[in-house]
C-alpha positions in Angstrom: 0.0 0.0 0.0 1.1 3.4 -1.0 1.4 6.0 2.1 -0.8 8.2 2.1 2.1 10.9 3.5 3.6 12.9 0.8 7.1 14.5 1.8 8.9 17.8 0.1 12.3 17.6 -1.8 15.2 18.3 -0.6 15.9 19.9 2.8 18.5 20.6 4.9 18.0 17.7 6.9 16.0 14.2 6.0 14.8 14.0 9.8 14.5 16.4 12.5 13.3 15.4 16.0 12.1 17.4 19.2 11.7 15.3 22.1 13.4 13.1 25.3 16.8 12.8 26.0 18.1 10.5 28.9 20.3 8.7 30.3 19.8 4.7 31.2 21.2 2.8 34.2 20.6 -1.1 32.9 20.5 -3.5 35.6 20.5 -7.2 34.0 18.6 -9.4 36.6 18.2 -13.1 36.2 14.6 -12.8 36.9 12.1 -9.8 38.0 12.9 -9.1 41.4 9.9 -10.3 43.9 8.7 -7.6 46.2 10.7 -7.4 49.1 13.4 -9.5 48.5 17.0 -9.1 47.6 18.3 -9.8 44.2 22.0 -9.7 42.4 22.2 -7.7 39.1 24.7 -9.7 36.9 25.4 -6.8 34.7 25.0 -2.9 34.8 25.4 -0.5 32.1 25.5 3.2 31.5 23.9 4.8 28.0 22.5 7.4 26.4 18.4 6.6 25.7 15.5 9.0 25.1 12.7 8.5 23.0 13.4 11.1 19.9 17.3 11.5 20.5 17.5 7.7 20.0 15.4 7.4 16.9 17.6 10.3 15.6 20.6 8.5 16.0 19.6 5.3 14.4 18.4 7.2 11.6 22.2 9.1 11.6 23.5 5.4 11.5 21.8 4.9 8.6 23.4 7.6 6.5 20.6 10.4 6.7 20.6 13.8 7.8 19.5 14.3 11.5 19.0 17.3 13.7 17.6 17.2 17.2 16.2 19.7 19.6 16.1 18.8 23.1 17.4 20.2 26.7 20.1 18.5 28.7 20.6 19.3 32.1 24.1 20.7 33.6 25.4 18.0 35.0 28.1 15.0 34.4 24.7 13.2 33.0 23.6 15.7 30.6 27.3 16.2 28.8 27.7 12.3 28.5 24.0 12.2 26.7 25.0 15.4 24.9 28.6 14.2 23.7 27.0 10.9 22.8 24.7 12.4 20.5 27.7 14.1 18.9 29.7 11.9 18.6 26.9 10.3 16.4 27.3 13.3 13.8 23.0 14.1 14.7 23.3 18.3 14.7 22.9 19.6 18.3 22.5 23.3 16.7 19.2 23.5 18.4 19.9 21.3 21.5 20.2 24.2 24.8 22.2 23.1 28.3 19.8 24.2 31.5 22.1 25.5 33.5 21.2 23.9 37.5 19.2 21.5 35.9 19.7 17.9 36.5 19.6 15.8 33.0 16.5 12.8 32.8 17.4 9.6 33.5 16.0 6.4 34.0 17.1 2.9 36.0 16.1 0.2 33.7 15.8 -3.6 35.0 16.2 -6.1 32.5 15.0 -9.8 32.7 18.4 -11.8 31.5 15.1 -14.3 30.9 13.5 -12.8 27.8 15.4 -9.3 27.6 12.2 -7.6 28.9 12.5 -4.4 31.1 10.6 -2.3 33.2 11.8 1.2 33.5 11.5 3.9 36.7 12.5 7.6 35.7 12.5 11.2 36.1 12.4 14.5 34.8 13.4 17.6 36.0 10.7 20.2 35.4 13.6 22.8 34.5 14.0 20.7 31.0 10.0 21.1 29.9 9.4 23.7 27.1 6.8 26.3 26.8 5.5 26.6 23.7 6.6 30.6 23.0 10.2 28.4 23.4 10.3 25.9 20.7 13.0 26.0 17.9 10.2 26.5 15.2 12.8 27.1 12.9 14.3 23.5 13.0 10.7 22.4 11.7 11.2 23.9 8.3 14.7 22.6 7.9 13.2 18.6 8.0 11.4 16.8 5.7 9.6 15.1 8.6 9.2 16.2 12.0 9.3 13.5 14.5 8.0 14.2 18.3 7.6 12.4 21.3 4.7 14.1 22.5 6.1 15.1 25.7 5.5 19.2 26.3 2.2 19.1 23.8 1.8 22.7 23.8 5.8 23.1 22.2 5.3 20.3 19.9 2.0 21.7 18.3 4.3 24.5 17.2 6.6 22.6 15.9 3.7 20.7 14.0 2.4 23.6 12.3 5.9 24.8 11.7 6.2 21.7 9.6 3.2 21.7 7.8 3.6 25.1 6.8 6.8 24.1 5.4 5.3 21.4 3.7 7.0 18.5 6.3 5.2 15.7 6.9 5.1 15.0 11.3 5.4 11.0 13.2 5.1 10.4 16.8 5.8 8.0 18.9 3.5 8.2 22.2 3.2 6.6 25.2 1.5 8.4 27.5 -1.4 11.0 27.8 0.0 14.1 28.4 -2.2 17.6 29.3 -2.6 19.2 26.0 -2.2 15.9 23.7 -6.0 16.7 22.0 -5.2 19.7 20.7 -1.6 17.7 19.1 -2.8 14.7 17.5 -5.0 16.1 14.7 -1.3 17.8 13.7 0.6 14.4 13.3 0.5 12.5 10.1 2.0 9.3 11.2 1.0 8.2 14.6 2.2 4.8 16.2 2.5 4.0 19.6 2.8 1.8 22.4 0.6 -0.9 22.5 -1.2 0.3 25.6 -1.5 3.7 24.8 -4.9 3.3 23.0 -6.8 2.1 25.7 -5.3 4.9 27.8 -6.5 7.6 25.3 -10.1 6.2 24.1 -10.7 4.2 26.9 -11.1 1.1 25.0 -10.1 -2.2 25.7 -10.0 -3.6 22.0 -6.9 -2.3 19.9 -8.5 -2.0 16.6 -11.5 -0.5 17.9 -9.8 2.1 20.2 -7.3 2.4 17.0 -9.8 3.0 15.0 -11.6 5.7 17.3 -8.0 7.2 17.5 -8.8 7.9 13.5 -11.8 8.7 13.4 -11.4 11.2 16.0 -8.4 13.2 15.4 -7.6 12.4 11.4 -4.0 11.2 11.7 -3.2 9.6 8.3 -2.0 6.4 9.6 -2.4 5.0 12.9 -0.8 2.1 14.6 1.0 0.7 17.7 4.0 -1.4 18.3 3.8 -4.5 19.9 6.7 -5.9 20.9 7.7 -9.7 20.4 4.4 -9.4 17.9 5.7 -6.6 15.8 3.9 -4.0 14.8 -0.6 -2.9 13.7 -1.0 0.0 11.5 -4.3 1.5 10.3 -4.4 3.0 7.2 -7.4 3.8 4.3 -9.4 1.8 6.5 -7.1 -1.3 6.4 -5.4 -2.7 9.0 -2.1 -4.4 8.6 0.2 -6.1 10.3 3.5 -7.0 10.1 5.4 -9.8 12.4 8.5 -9.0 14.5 11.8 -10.3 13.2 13.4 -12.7 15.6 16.5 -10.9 17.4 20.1 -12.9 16.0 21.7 -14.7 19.3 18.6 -13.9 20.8 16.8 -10.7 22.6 19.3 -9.4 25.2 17.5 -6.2 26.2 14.1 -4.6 24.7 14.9 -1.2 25.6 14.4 1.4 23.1 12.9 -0.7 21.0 10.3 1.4 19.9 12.1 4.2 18.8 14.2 2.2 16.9 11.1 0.4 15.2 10.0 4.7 14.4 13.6 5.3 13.1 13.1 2.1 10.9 9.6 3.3 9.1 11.0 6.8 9.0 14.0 5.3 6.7 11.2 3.9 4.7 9.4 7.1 4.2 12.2 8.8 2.8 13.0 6.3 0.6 9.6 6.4 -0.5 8.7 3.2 0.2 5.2 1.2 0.3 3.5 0.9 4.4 4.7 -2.6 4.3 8.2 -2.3 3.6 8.1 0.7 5.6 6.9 -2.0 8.7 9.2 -4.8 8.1 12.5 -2.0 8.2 10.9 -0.7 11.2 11.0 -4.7 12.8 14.1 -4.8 11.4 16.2 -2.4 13.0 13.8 -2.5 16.5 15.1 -6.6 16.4 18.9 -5.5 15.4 19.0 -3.1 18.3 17.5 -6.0 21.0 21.2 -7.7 20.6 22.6 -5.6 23.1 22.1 -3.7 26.3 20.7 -0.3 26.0 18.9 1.4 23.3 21.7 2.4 20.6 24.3 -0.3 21.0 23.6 -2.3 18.7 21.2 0.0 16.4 22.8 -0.8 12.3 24.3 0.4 10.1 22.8 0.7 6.6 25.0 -2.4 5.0 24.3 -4.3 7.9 20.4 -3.3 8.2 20.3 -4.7 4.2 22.0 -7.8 4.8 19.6 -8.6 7.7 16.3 -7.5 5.3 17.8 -10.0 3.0 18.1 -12.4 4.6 14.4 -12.6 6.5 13.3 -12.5 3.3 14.9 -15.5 1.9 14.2 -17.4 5.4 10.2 -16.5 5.0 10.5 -17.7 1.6 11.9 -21.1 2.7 
């Protein structure tokens, strides 16, 4: 199927994002610690994570164009997540230091079972945006916009920065956040997390609340990601689905998953193309990055993101 998303030519950038930066303390458990008990990590880990800064490196990785905006705090935490970003090659041009604020992190226990994690974290309020603060600029210089959702008010700035540059605007959500109505009707491509439709609509059924998610606020595609079951997308009033790929050596840590899985289906937009190539590169690059702790170890590089595509398709194919 054709997407239904039509992008401008060339830009200064293939990808621009405005969104979470953080950093990620992995703890590797041997199984999900019971309440009160005591339990042995057998691995830690410090990296760089956040929802649009990671998406923006994977697409970086890939040989596009990325630029993100986002605020680090002051300290040793917010100059590792900044270097890393960097040291990537994404342009920081936009990025702004709060000075006395503490950066966003996140402790992240991981299931040495099934690479599973559940994540505790916090923000410092210092890092939020109002939405007379927003790079608008940035928005003109992409030829998609991809948001996290987080500080709605700043992002639908950004979003009708975009359009009226003729930029087409993803998000991945996962949460509802104050201000999140007025947001969605501005963003072209949404796909979330597989519980955030019930959150929004209130409905239990995926396709249905999916389906009120459409029908409410007009996004051209909708969808959600869902983990070791890959990925749902709504579009012309056909859903489709596409399976995850299985991890190679088997899933070491799910975290960051879904932004890879948005850096994946961006990569197909730009290359134009159909919705379900567009999902399987998506599953692709979210299964690549599972081989290792943390959320852009192991996200590919273009050669190695081909080989893998290749070689699904010729073990589907029997």
């Amino acid at each position: 199927m054709r997407l239904p998303v039509e992008l401008p030519g060339e830009k200064d950038f293939d990808a621009v994002g405005f969104g979470l930066n953080a950093v990620d303390h992995l703890l590797v458990v041997p199984h999900y610690p019971a309440f009160d008990t005591k339990t042995r990590f057998s691995e830690y880990e410090k990296s760089a994570g956040g929802q649009t800064a990671t998406a923006m490196v994977a697409l970086q990785r890939l040989g596009l164009r990325t630029a993100y905006a986002g605020r680090f705090g002051s300290d040793e935490d917010g100059q590792f997540g900044l270097l890393s970003l960097e040291y990537e090659g994404v342009n920081l041009n936009y990025a702004e230091t709060i000075e006395g604020a503490n950066t966003q992190v996140a402790f992240i226990i991981i299931d040495a079972r099934s690479g599973e994690r559940t994540i505790i974290w916090d923000r410092d309020e210092r890092l939020s945006y109002r939405a007379d603060e927003v790079p608008t600029e940035l928005a003109s210089r992409g030829r998609i916009l991809h948001l996290d959702a987080h500080d709605p008010p700043a992002c639908v700035e950004l979003a009708r920065a975009a359009h009226a540059a003729g930029a087409a605007v993803t998000a991945d959500i996962d949460n509802v956040y104050e201000g999140l109505p007025e947001l969605l009707p501005l963003i072209d491509v949404l796909i979330t997390s597989s519980e955030f439709p019930q959150r929004l609509t209130g409905i239990s059924d995926l396709r249905t609340a999916l389906a009120e998610i459409k029908s409410r606020y007009g996004c051209a595609i909708v969808g959600a990601t869902l983990g070791a079951n890959g990925a749902i997308l709504l579009c012309q009033g056909q859903f489709i689905e596409s399976p995850a790929c299985e991890v190679p050596g088997g899933c070491r840590d799910t975290t960051g998953a879904g932004d890879a899985f948005h850096a994946g289906f961006i990569f197909g937009m730009l290359r134009e193309e159909d919705l379900e190539t567009c999902m399987r590169l998506g599953n692709a690059v979210a299964a690549l990055k599972c081989r290792a702790l943390g959320g852009r170890a192991a996200l590919p590089e273009l050669d190695e993101l081909k080989d893998f595509c290749a070689a699904e398709i010729s073990m589907r194919r029997g």
